[in-house]
KOLVEXTOR-234044 format. One line per 3 residues: number of its first residue (from 1); for each residue x, y, z of C-alpha. Coordinates in pm, whole numbers, plus 50000, padded with zeros to 5 digits. Each point is the difference from the previous one (the first is absolute). Layout:
NUM = X,Y,Z ~ ... .
END
This chain:
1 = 50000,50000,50000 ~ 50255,50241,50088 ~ 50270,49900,49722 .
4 = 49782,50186,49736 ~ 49994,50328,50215 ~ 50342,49949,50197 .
7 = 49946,50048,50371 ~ 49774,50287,49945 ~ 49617,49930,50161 .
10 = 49692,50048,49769 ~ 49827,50312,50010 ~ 49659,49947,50182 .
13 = 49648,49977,49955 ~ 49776,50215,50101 ~ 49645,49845,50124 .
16 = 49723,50263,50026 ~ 49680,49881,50196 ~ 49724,50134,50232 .
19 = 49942,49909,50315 ~ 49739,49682,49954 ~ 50107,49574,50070 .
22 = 49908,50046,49577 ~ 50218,50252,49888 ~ 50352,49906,50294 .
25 = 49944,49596,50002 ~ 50095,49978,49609 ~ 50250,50236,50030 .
28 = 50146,49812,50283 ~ 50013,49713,49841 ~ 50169,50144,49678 .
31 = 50275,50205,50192 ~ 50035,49586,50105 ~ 50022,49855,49690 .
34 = 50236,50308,49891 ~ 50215,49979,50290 ~ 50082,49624,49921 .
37 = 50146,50125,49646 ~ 50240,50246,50206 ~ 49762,50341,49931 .
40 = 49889,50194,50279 ~ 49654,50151,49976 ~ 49909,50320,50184 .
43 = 49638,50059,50064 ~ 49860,50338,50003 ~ 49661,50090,50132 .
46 = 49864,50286,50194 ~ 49995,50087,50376 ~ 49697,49844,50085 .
49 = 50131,49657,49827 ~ 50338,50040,50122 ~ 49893,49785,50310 .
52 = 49874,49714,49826 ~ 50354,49963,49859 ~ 50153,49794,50255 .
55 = 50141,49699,49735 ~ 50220,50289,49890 ~ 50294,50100,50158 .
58 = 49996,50357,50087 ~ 50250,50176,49774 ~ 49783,49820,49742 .
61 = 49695,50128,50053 ~ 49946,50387,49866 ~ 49723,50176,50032 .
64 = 49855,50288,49771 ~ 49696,50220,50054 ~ 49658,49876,49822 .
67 = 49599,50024,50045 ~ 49695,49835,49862 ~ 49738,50214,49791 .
70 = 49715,49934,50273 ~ 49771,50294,49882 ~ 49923,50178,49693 .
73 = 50007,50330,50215 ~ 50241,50234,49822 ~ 50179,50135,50322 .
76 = 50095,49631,50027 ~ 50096,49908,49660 ~ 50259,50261,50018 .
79 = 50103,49905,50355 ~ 50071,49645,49806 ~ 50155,50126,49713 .
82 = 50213,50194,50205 ~ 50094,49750,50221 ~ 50067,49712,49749 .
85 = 50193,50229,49818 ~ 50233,50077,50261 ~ 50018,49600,50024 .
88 = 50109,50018,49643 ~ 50260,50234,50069 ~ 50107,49788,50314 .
91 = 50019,49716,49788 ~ 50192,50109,49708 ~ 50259,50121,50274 .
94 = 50013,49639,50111 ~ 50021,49878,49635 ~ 50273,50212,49937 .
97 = 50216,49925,50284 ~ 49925,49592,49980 ~ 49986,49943,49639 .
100 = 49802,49693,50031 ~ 49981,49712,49772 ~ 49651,50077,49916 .
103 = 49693,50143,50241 ~ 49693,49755,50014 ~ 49629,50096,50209 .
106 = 49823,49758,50120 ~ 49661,50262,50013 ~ 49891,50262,50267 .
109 = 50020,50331,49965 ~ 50349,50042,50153 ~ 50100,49804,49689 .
112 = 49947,50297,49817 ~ 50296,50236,50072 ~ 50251,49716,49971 .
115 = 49888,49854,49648 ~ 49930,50321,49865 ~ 50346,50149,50092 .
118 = 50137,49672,49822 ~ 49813,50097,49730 ~ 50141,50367,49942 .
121 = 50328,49872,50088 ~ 49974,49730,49731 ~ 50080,49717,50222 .
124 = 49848,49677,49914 ~ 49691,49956,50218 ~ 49686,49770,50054 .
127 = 49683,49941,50175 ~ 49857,49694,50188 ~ 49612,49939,50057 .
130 = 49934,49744,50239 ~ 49618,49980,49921 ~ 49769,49917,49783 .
133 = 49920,50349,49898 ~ 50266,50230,49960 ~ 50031,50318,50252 .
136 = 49921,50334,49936 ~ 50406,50080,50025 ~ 50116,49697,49813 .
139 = 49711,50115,49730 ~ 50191,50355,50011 ~ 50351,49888,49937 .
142 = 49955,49688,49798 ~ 50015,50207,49638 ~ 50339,50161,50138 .
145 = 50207,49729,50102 ~ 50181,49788,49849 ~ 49849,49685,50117 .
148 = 49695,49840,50166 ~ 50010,49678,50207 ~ 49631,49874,50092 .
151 = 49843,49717,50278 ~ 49734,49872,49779 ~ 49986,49971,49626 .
154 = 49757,50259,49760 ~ 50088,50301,50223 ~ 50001,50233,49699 .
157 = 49767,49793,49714 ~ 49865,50303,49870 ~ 50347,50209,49972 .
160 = 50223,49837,49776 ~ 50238,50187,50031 ~ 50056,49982,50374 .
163 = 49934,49623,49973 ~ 50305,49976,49762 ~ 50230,50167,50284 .
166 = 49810,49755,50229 ~ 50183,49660,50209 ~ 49773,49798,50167 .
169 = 50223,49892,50323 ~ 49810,49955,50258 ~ 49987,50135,50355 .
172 = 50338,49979,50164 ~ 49965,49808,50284 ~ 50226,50054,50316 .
175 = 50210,49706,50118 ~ 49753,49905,50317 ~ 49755,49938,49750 .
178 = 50215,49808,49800 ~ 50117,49763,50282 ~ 49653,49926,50112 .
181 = 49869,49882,49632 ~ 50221,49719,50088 ~ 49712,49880,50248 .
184 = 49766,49786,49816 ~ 49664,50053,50049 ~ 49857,49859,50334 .
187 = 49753,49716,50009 ~ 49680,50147,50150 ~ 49948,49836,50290 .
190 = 49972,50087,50400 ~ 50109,50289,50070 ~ 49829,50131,49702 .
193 = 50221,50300,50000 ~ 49852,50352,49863 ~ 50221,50342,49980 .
196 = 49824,50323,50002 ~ 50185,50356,49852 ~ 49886,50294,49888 .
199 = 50295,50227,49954 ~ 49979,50375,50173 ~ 49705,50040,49759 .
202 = 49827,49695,50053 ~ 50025,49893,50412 ~ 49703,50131,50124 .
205 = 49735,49883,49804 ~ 50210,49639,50051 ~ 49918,50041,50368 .
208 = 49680,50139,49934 ~ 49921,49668,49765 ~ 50178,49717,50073 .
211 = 49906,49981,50354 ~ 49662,49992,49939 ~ 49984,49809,49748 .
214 = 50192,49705,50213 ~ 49702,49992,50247 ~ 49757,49891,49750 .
217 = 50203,49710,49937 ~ 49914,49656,50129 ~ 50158,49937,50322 .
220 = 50178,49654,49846 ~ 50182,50232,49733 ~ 50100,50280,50228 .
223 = 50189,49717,50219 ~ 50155,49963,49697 ~ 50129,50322,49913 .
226 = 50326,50140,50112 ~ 50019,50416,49909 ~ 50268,50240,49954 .
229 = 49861,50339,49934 ~ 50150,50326,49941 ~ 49827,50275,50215 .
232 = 50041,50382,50095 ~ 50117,50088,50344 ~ 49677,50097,50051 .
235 = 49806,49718,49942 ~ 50252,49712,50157 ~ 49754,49950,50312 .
238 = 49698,49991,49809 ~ 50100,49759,49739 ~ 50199,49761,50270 .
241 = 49681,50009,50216 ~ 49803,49884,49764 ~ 50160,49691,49919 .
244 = 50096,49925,50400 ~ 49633,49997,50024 ~ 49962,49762,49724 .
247 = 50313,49746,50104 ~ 50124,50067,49680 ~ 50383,49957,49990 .
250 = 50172,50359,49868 ~ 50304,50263,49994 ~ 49885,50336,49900 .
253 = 50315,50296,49945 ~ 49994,50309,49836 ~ 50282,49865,49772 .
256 = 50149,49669,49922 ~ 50370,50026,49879 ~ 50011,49700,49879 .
259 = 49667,49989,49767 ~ 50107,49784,49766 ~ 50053,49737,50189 .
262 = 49708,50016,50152 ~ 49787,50009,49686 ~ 50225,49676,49877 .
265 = 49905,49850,50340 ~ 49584,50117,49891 ~ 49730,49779,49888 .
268 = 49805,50294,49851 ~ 50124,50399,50035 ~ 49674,50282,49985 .
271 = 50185,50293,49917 ~ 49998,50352,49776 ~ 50137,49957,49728 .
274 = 50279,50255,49956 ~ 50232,49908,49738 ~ 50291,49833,50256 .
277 = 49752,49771,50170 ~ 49875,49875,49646 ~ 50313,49923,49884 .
280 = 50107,49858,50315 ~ 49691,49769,49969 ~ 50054,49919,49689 .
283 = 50394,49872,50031 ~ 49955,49834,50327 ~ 49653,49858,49859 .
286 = 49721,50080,50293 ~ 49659,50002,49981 ~ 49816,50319,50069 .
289 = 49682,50197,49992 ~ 50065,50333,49929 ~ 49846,50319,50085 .
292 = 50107,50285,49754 ~ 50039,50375,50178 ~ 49723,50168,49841 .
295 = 49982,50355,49915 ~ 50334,49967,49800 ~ 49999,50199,49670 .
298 = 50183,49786,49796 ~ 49847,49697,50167 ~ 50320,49812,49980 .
301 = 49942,49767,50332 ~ 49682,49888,49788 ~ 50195,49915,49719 .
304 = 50234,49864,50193 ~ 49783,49754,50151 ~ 49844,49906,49695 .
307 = 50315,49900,49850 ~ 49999,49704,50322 ~ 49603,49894,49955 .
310 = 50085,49960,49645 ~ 50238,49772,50033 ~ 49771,49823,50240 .
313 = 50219,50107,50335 ~ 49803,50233,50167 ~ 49659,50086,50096 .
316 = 49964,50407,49943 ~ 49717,50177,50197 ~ 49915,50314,49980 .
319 = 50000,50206,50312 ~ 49598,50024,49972 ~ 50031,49677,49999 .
322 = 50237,49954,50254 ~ 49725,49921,50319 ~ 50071,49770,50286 .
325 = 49728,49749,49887 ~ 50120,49987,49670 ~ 50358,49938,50099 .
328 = 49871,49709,50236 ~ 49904,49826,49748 ~ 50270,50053,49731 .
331 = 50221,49835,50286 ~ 49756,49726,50098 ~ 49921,49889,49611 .
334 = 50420,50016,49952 ~ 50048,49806,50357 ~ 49770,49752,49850 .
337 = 50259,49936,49696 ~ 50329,49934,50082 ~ 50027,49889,49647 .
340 = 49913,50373,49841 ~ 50250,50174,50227 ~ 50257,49714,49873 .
343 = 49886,50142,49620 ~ 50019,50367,50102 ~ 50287,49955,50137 .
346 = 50189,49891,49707 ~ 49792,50259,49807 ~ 50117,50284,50116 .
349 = 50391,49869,50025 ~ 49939,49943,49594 ~ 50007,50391,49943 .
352 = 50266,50038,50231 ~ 50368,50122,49879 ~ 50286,49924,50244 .
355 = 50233,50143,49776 ~ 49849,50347,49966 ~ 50314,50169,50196 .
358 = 50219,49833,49773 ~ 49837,50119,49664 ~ 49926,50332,50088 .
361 = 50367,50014,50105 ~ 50071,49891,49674 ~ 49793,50295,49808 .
364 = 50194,50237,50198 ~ 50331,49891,49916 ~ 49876,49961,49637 .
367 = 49858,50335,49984 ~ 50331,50140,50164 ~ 50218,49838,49744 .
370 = 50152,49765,50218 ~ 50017,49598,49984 ~ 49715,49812,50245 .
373 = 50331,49862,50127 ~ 50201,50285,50044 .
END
């Protein structure tokens, strides 16, 4: 690796993502995939995100100014403008002084400074969507860059010409995950074991749900059941108490650092369905009924979810949908069939891509004129 370029290191990479699981879990796993090929990757967000950037060391992790058009009010379109275009000037600062490799967002807002400056500085840049409907920032950038690396296939069927800048890689996937796709699935059995998540969009209506929906079950199948549920702060006691009073075995946590092994260890996950938890389903091969966060204007966790219940993987319910009763007996009818989970199981691993990280780090290197095996 180093005889081509003597003993001098490789100029990074510069990662630009927002502050979601979505937008820093693929990027994660790329600076990964990267790092194994001897090319740092520096990730630069805003200051809000900047937390959320623990898998990066810190004198990798660079943070320009950004904000999110929220409201057509004019006083606070120029307050954007304004302030994502002193992120651009931040960034092309940063550009300047790092001379990446190339400059790649993975979508959010605070992607926007970053790939743009790449852009005017003529650096080779892309964009990764990890759902099923590309964001509003992804949609913004993708004619400018030079490349496009998508989760799902048919992103852009009606613009040709953005489909023929298009890869279809898949969702990198961070090396937890990985490890725990190992685990084959689990024959359903006793403890019939169920994990509950909702994300920091998505707990509370879990708690409001799930519990409820476990006391109309029959007594025989809640002996069964063995829960791990993610829950705010704020609703820890109420959740717990409610399946103490049932004798229903449990471990409730606002947040489970090792979720993928957990959902490997899962006989069926009910979840959102954010773009990292469906491709997390999908490689370890779990499944899941999924309740897409409504109210979304690109409804990409709908999309996303369809993309599992197509493949037969997944049971999608809309939030409306979403009632205790209802959810009693989508768990009783799939407690009933050991043999469905089995097939939705191996479903959902059959859209899966475990080696997402490694092609996306391939499209970079290609699009920075360097070797996948530098």
């Amino acid at each position: 690796m180093d005889a081509a370029r003597g003993s001098k290191p490789f100029a990074p990479v510069l990662a630009a993502a927002g502050g979601t699981g979505g937008h820093l879990f693929p990027a994660e796993a790329l600076a990964a995939a990267l790092g194994n090929r001897g090319i740092p990757v520096h990730l630069v967000t805003d200051r809000r995100a900047a937390r959320f950037g623990g898998a990066f060391a810190d004198d990798k992790v660079h943070v320009v100014a950004s904000a999110t058009f929220h409201s057509r009010n004019p006083i606070a379109v120029a307050q954007t403008l304004a302030t994502l275009g002193s992120g651009f000037n931040q960034a092309r600062k940063l550009i300047r002084r790092l001379k990446p490799l190339a400059v790649i967002g993975f979508g959010g807002y605070p992607t926007l400074p970053p790939v743009m400056a790449a852009v005017w500085c003529r650096v080779p840049s892309l964009v990764h969507d990890s759902n099923a409907v590309i964001g509003r920032a992804n949609r913004l950038l993708a004619p400018r860059v030079t490349a496009i690396a998508t989760t799902f296939p048919d992103v852009f069927s009606d613009a040709p010409a953005l489909a023929a800048k298009t890869t279809l890689t898949g969702n990198p996937l961070r090396p937890t995950v990985i490890a725990a796709a190992a685990a084959p699935y689990p024959a359903p059995g006793e403890p019939l074991r169920l994990l509950v998540t909702g994300g920091s969009q998505g707990a509370r209506i879990m708690a409001d749900i799930v519990p409820a929906a476990i006391t109309r079950l029959d007594p025989a199948l809640r002996a069964r059941l063995a829960i791990v549920q993610q829950a705010r702060e704020e609703d820890l006691s109420r959740v717990s108490e409610t399946y103490a009073s049932l004798s229903v075995a449990c471990e409730i946590a606002p947040f489970f650092s090792d979720l993928p092994a957990r959902m490997a260890a899962s006989h069926l996950v009910i979840s959102r369905s954010g773009a990292s938890t469906v491709a997390e389903l999908a490689a370890i091969g779990r499944p899941s009924i999924l309740v897409p966060l409504p109210g979304a204007l690109d409804q990409d966790q709908f999309a996303n979810a369809g993309v599992l219940e197509s493949a037969g993987g997944a049971l999608r319910l809309r939030q409306d949908d979403f009632m205790p009763q209802r959810l009693a007996a989508e768990i009783a009818m799939l407690a009933g069939k050991p043999q469905r989970l089995v097939a939705m199981a191996a479903a959902a691993r059959s859209v899966g891509r475990l080696d997402a990280a490694e092609r996306l780090a391939d499209l970079v290197l290609k699009v920075a004129g360097l070797p996948a095996t530098p």
